[in-house]
C-alpha angles and dihedrals in degrees: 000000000000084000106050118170111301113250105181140019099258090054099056084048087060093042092054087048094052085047093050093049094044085045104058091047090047083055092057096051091052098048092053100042080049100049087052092046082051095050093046091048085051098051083050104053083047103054090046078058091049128085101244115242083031113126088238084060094047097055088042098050087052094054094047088043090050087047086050099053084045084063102053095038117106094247090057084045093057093045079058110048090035091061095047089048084048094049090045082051099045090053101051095046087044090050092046090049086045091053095044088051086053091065 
């Protein structure tokens, strides 16, 4: 509803800016959320290598555990909803400029 079809030029200008924009601040959500997904892979791939009681384990068990509580916190939450909100966003701006182009 706040992108409806574009109907001038001036208009789908707008519209790319306001992608662009959207675009560079969905890419930062995702790189973080994904540094984090990375580091928790990692520090799982580690401990199954681990003996486990041993003070390596250990280390390693409370920084997966730390990551995990990130994920479920309502910071992390936001990040989340808020990039999912942003890609729905970005298609339908990049499918209203696409449609426009095709006329």
């Amino acid at each position: 509803r706040l992108y409806p079809p574009v109907g001038s030029a001036a208009e789908r200008q707008r519209y790319k800016e306001e992608f662009g924009a959207e675009l560079r601040r969905y890419k930062e959500l995702c790189a973080d959320m994904d540094g984090i997904n990375q580091r928790l892979a990692r520090l799982g791939r580690q401990l199954d290598r681990e003996p486990e009681g041993s003070a390596r384990y250990q280390a390693l068990a409370e920084e997966y555990n730390h990551l995990k509580d990130v994920k479920r916190s309502p910071e992390y939450q936001e990040k989340k909803q808020e990039s999912q909100t942003l890609r729905n966003k970005l298609f339908h701006i990049k499918r209203m400029v696409s449609d426009y182009d095709k006329l």
